[in-house]
C-alpha positions in Angstrom: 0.0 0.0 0.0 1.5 3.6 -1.1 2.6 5.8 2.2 -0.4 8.5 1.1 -3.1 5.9 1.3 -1.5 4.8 4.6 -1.7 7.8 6.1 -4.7 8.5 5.3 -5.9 5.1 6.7 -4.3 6.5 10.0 -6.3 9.8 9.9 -9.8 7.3 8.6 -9.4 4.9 11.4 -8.7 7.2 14.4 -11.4 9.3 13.5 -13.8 6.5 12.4 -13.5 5.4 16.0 -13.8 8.3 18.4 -14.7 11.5 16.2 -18.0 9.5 15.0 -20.4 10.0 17.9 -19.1 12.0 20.4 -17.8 15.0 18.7 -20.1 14.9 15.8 -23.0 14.8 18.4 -21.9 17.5 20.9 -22.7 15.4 23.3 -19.3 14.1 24.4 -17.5 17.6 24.0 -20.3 19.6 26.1 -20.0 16.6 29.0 -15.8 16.8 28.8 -14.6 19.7 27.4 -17.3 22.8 28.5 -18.8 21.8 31.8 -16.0 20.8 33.1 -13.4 23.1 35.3 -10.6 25.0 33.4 -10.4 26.9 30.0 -12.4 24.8 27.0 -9.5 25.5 24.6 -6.3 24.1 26.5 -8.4 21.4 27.3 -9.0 20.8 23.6 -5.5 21.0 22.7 -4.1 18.4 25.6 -7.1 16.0 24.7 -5.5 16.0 21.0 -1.8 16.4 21.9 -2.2 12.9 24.2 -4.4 11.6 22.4 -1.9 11.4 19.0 1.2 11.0 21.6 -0.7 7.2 22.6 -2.1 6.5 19.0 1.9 7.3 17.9 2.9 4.7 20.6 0.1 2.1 19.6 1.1 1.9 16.1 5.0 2.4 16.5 5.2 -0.5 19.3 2.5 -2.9 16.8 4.8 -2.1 13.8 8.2 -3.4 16.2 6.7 -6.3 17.8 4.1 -7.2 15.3 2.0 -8.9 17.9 -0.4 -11.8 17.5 -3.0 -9.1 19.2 -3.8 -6.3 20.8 -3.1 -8.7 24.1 0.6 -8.6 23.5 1.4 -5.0 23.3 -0.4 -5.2 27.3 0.7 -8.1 28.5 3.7 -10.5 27.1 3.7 -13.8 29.4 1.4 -13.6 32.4 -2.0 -16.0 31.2 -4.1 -14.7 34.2 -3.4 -11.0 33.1 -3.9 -11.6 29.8 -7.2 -13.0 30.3 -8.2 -9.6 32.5 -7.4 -7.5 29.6 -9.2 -9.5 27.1 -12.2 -9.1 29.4 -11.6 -5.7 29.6 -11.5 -5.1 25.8 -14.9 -7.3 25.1 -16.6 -4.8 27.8 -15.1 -1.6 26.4 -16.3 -2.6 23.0 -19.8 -4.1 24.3 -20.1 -0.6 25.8 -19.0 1.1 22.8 -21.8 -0.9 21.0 -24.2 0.2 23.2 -23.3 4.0 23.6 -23.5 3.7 19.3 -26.8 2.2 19.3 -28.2 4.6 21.8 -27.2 7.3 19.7 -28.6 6.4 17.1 -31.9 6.1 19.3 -31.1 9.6 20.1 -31.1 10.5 16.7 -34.1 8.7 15.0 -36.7 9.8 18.4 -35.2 13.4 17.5 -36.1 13.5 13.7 -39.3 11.8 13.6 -40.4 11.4 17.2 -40.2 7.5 16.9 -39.1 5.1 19.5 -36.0 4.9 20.7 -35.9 1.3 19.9 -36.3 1.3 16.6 -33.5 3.3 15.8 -31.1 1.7 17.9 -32.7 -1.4 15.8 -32.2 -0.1 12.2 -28.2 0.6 13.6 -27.5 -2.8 14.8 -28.9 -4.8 12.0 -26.8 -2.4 9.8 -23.5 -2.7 12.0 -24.3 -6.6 12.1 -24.4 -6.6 8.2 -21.0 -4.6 7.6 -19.3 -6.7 10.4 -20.7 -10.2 8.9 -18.6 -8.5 5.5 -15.4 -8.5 7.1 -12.6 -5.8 8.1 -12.0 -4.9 4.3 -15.8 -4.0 4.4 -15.3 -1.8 7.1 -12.3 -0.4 5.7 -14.1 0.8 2.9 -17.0 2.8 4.9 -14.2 4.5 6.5 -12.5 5.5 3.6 -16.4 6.7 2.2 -17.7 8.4 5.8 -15.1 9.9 7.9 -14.2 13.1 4.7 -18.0 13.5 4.5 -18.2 13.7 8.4 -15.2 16.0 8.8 -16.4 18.6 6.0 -19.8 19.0 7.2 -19.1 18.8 11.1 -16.5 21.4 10.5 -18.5 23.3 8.0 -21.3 23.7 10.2 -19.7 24.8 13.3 -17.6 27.0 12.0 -20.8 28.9 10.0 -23.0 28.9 13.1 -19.6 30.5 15.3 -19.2 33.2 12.5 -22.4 34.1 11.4 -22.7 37.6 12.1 -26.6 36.9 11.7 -26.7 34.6 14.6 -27.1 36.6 17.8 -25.0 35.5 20.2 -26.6 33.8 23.1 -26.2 34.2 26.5 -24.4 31.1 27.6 -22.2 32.9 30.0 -24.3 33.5 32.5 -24.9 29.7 32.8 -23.6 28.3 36.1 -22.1 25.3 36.5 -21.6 23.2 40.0 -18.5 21.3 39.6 -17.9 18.0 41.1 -15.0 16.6 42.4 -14.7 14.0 39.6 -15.8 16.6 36.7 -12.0 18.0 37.5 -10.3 14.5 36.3 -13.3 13.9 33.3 -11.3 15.5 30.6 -7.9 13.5 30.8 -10.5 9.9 31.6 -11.9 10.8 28.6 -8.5 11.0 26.8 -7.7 7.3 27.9 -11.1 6.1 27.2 -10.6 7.4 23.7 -7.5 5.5 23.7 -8.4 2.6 24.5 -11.2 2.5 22.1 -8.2 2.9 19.6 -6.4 0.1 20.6 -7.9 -3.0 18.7 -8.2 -0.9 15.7 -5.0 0.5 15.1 -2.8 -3.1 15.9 -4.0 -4.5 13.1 -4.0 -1.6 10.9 0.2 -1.2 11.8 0.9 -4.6 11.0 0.5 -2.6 7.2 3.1 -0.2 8.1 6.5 -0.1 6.6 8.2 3.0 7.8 7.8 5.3 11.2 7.6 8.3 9.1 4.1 6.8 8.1 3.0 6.8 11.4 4.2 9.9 12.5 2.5 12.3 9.3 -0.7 10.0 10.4 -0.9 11.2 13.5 0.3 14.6 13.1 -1.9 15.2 10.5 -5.1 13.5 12.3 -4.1 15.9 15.2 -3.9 19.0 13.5 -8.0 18.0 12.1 -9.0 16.7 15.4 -8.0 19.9 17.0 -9.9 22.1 14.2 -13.1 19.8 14.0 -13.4 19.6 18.0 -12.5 23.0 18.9 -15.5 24.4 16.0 -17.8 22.0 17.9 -16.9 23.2 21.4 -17.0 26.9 20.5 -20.3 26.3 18.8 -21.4 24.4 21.5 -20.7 27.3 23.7 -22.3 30.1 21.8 -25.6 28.2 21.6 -25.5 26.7 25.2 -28.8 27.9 26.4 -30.4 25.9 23.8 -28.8 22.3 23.6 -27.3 21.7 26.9 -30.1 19.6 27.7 -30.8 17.9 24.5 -28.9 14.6 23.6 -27.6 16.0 20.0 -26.5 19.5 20.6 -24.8 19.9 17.4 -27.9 19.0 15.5 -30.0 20.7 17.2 -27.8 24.1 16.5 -27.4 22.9 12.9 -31.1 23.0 12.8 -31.2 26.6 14.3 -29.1 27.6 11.5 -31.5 26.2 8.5 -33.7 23.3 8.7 -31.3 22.4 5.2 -28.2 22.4 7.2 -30.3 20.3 9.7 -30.7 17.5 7.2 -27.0 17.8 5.6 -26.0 18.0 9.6 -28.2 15.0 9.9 -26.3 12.9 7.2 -23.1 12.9 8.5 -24.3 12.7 12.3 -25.5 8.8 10.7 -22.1 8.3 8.8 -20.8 9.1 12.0 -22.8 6.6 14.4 -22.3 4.0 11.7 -18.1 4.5 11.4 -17.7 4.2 15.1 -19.3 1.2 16.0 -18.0 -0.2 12.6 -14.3 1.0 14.1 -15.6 -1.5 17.6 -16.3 -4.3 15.3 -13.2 -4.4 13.3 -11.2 -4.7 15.9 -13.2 -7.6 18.1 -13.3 -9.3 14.4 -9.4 -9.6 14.3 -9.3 -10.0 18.4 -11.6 -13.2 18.2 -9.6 -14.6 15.0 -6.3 -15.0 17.0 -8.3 -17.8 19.0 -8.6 -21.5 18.4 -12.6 -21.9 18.8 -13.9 -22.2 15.8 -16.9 -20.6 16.9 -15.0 -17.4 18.7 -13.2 -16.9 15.0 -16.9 -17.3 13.4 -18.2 -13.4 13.0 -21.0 -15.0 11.9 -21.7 -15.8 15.3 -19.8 -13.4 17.6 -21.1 -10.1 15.7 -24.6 -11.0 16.0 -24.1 -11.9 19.3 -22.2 -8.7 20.3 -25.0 -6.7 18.4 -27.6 -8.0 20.1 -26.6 -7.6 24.0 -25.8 -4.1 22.8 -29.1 -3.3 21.5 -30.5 -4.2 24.3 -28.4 -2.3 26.6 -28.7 0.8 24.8 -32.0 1.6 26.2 -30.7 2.9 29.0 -29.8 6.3 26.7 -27.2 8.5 24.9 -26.1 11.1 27.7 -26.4 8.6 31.1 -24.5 5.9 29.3 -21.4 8.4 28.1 -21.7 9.7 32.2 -21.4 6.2 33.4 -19.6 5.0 30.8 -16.0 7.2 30.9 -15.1 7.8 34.6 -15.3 3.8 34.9 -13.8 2.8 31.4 -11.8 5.4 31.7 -9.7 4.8 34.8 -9.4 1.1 33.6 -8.2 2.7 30.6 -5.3 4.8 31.7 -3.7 2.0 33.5 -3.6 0.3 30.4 -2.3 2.9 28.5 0.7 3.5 30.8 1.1 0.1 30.7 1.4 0.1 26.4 3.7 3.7 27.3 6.2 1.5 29.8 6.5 -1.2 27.1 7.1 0.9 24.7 10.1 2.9 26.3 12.0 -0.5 27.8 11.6 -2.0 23.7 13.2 1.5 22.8 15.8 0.9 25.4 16.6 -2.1 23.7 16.3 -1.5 19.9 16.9 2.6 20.1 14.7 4.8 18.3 15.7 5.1 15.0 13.9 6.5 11.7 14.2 3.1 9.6 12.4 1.0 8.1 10.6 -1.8 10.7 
């Protein structure tokens, strides 16, 4: 594969996994980044900047050891260990699943006032499909969704921040009561993004020649990340009073704008919901083929069976799971991380760090 089109599946695969939902919804960015203690914009900027720094680390480490799985960047030897972080993994991406489905709940009950069910329904019979085709399937909706996302998430909250016909609201005077764990949200969140990124981007590295690759990847996904998420936040914040308690904030301002821009808005909110839990199932795909079982390696069987526990779950909605979801996950999460950091740095110590080819 040329180095263009493997950066670019760097850039499609990070954002296919985290930017889908949460940014794209406002939901995620009002919880972590606005009503949350501190400045929204260095916030923003230290998400990224971390963010790239263990997505970097992922795929440089995956590309040196070329591990079996995502199990072996972890943990190298210890069985009972390895079996906790494989558990830990199937949760995060049954929660994933869930928080997916529920947005697309969210999304459905929004446009046409129907059940919450049903479009939770419609999203996992899709997701099921697409994950039955395989990780080259899924590949391919990230190579069609995640441009059409960027440009009309970035589009639209960049026309509702400058609009000079848009009045201003006045979200200032909202207060906020702070608690104790809202202070720590922000860098959960940047772990629980992480580690959503984990059993997407081992495989994807095993494709990777050259730690140049990696490194324009992530630089460039950073330098979009940062412009895409910081629109949305700003947004977010000039049009406060009206979304903060709806469950898709930045569709809800796109349709303040023009019920038109509500529709295009509305598009790539769906391309969004559907890359991200695409992003969950590639990963558990290739996870479940390094097994034995002949059922475990069937995504015939595990997909469906993944879908449906999600679906189901999902009912609990959008903007409770997310709450519940990242200060748990999240703390998990970041021990993990450091862990992936720590074997990273002692394989440096070893090899050195040098700009060749792996």
């Amino acid at each position: 594969m040329k180095k263009g089109l493997l950066e670019f599946l760097i850039i499609s695969s990070i954002f296919g996994s985290i930017f889908g939902v949460g940014i794209v919804s406002g939901q995620e960015a009002l919880q972590m980044f606005i009503e949350t203690p501190f400045p929204t914009a260095p916030k923003i900027a230290g998400y990224v900047i971390l963010l790239m720094i263990v997505a970097f680390v992922i795929l440089d480490y995956s590309a040196m050891i070329k591990p079996k799985s995502f199990v072996d960047i972890i943990v190298k030897k210890n069985n009972v260990l390895k079996l906790a972080v494989q558990f830990f993994f199937v949760l995060l991406s049954f929660v994933g699943l869930t928080l997916m489905f529920a947005g697309a709940g969210s999304v459905l009950n929004g446009v046409t006032g129907a059940n919450v069910f049903i479009g939770s329904l419609i999203l996992s019979i899709f997701i099921c499909i697409i994950g039955i085709g395989g990780s080259q399937a899924i590949l391919k909706l990230f190579n069609f969704a995640v441009p059409l996302v960027i440009v009309i998430c970035l589009g639209t909250a960049m026309y509702g921040l400058f609009n000079p016909n848009i009045v201003i609201l006045k979200s200032a005077l909202i207060k906020v009561e702070y608690s104790t764990l809202s202070y720590f949200l922000p860098i959960l969140y940047v772990f629980y993004c992480a580690s959503l990124l984990v059993t997407v981007l081992v495989p994807i590295a095993s494709r990777i020649r050259h730690r140049k690759v990696i490194a324009r990847g992530t630089i460039a996904t950073g330098i979009i990340f940062f412009l895409a998420s910081s629109a949305v936040c700003f947004a977010l914040i000039k049009f406060q009073t009206t979304v903060e308690y709806t469950d898709l904030p930045m569709l809800e301002v796109a349709r303040y704008l023009s019920p038109v821009l509500g529709g295009i808005y509305l598009v790539a909110l769906v391309c969004g919901i559907i890359s991200s839990p695409s992003a969950i199932i590639f990963g558990m795909i290739n996870f479940f083929s390094t097994f034995d079982n002949k059922y475990l390696k069937n995504r015939k069987i595990v997909v469906p069976i993944l879908c449906l526990l999600a679906l189901l779950a999902s009912q609990v909605g959008f903007s409770k799971i997310i709450a519940l979801a990242v200060p748990t996950i999240g703390s998990i999460s970041m021990l993990i991380c450091v862990t992936i950091i720590i074997n990273y740095i002692r394989t440096l110590r070893n090899d050195g760090f040098k700009d060749e080819r792996y």
